[in-house]
C-alpha positions as CSV (number, residue, x, y, z in Angstrom):
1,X,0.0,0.0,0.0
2,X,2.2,3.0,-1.2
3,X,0.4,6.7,-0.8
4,X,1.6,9.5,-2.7
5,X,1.6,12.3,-0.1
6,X,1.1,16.0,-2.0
7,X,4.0,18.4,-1.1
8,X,2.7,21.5,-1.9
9,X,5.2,24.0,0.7
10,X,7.8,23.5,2.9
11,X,7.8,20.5,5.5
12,X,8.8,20.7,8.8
13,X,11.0,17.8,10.0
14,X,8.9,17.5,13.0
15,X,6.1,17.1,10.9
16,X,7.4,14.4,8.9
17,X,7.0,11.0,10.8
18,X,3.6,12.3,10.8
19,X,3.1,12.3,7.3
20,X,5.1,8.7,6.6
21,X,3.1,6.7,9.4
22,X,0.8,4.1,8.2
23,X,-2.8,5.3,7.3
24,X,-2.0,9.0,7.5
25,X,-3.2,11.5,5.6
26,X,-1.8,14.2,2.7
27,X,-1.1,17.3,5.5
28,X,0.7,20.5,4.5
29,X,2.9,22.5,7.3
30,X,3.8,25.9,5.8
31,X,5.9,28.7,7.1
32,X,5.2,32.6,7.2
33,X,7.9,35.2,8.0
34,X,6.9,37.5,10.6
35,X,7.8,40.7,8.4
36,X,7.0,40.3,5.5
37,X,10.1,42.4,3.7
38,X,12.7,39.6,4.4
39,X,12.3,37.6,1.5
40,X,16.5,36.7,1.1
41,X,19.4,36.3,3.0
42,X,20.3,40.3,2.0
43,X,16.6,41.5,2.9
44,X,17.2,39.7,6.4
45,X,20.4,41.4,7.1
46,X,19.2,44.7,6.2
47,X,16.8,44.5,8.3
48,X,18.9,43.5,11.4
49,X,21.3,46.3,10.7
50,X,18.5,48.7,10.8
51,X,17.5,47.1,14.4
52,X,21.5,47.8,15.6
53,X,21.3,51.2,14.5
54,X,18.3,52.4,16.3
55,X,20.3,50.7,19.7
56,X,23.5,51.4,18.3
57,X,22.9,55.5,17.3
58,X,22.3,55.9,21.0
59,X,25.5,54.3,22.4
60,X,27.6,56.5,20.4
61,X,25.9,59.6,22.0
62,X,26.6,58.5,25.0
63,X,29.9,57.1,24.5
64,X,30.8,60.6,23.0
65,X,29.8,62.6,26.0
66,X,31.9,60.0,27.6
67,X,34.8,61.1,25.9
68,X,33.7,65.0,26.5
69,X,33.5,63.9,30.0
70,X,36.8,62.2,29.7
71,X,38.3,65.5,28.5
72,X,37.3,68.0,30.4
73,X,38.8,65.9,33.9
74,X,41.9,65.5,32.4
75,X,42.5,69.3,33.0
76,X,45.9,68.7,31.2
77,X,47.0,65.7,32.7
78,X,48.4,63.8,29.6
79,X,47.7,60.3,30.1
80,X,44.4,61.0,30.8
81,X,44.5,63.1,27.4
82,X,45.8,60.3,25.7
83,X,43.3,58.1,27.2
84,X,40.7,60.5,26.1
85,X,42.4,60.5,23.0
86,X,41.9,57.1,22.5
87,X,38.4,56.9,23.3
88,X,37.0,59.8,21.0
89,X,39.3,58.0,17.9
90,X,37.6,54.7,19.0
91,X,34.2,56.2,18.7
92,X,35.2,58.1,15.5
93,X,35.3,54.6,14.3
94,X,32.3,53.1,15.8
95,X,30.1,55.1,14.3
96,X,31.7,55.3,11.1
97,X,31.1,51.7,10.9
98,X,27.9,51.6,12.3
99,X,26.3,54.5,9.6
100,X,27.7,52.8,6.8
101,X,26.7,49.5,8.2
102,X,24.3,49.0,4.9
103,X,26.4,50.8,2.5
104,X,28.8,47.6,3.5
105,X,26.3,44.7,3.5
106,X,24.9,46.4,-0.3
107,X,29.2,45.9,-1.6
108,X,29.5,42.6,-0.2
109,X,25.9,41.4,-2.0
110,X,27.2,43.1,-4.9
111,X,30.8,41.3,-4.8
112,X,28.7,37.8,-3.9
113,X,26.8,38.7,-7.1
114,X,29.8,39.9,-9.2
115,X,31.2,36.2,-8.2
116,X,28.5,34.2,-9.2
117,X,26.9,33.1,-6.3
């Protein structure tokens, strides 16, 4: 007694030995996205990124008022100063990387593209 069982969408694994046990019948398990927008890999990433800016935008205002701080009680004491230094060029470069977070994850689709895959 062999049944032909329809796939029409995706299967869950869990739903399997379900479908293969004796005397079952044709079900269908099918998945939905909770946004709708992520459709690939790219889409999915964007939107993360976009999620880690809105908590990462405020971290850098604080982590600059940190190095303001960080400044101003040094009162020309020069490691401090460096130290200061060091912390304003670190979030120079936070944020820098953070704004152009999607400007980077667009080149490397592009470059995945450019390559074939």
């Amino acid at each position: 007694m062999n049944q032909q069982i329809p796939l029409r969408n995706k299967i869950s694994l869990f739903a399997l030995p379900l479908l293969l046990t004796r005397g079952a019948s044709a079900a269908v398990v099918t998945f939905t996205t909770p946004t709708p927008k992520v459709g690939t890999l790219y889409d999915f990433v964007v939107e993360v990124l976009k999620i880690v800016i809105k908590i990462g935008i405020p971290v850098v205002v604080i982590l600059f008022i940190w190095t303001g701080y960080l400044f101003v009680t040094a009162q020309g004491d020069t490691t401090q100063l460096q130290t200061a230094k060091k912390a304003f060029f670190g979030s120079v470069i936070g944020a820098t990387i953070l704004l152009c977070a999607v400007l980077i994850a667009t080149i490397i689709k592009a470059t995945i593209g450019e390559l074939g895959g």
